[in-house]
C-alpha positions in Angstrom: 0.0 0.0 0.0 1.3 3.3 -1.2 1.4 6.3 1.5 -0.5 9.3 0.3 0.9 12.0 -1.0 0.9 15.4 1.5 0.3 18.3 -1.0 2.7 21.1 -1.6 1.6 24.4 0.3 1.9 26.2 -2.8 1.2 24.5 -6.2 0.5 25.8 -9.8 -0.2 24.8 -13.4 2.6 26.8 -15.1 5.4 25.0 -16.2 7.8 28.1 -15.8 6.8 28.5 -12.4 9.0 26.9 -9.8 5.5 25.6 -8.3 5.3 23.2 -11.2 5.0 19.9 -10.2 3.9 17.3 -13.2 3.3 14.5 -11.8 1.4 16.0 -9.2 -0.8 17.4 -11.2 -0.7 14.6 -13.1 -2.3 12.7 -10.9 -5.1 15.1 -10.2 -5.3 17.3 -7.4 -8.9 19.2 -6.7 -9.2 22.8 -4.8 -11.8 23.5 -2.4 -12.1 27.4 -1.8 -14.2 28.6 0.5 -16.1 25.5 0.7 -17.1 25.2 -2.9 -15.7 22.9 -5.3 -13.3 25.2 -8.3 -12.1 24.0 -11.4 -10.4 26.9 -12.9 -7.4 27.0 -10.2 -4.8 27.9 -11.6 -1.9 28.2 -8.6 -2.6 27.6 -4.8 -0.8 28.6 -1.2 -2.8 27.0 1.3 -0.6 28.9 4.2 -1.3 33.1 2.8 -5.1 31.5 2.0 -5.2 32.7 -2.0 -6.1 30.9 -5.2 -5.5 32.5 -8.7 -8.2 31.6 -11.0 -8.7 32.1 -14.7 -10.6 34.8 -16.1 -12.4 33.6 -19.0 -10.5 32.7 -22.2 -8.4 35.9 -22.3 -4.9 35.5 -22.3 -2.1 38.0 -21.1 0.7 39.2 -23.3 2.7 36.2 -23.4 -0.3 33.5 -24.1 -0.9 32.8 -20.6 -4.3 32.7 -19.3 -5.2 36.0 -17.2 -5.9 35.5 -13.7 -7.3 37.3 -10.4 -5.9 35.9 -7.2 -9.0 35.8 -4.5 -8.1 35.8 -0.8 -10.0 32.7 1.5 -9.5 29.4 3.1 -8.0 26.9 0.5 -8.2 23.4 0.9 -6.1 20.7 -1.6 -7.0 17.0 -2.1 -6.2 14.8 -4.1 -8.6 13.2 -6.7 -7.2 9.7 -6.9 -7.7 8.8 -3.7 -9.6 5.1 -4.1 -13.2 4.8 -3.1 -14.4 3.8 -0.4 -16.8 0.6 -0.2 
């Protein structure tokens, strides 16, 4: 049996980012913020309690997508976990 994974306090989804980690991500990891269940996460820090999420389909200058960074309670899982049952 494998030990699970503890989750970075910071993670994001930009390779150029030295938050980057592939097979992490790879393996799926799901953002709770405030409570509610978001799929547009783009980076995480679990510790300063922000998320950056992506605005739409605009992209910034150099083709990344544009982001706002909202301020709350932040809470990381992982989706791979096996059922329970």
């Amino acid at each position: 049996m494998t030990e699970p994974t503890a989750l970075p306090d910071r993670l994001s989804s930009d390779p150029s980012s030295p938050y980057y980690d592939e097979e992490l991500l790879a393996r799926g990891v799901g953002i709770r913020f405030k409570g509610v269940e978001k799929t547009n996460v783009e980076e995480y820090c679990v510790s300063e309690g922000w998320v950056r999420v992506s605005v739409g389909k605009a992209k910034d200058r150099a083709g990344n997508p544009m982001t706002v960074k909202l301020k709350g309670t932040v809470e990381p899982y992982l989706r791979d976990l096996p059922a329970e049952g």
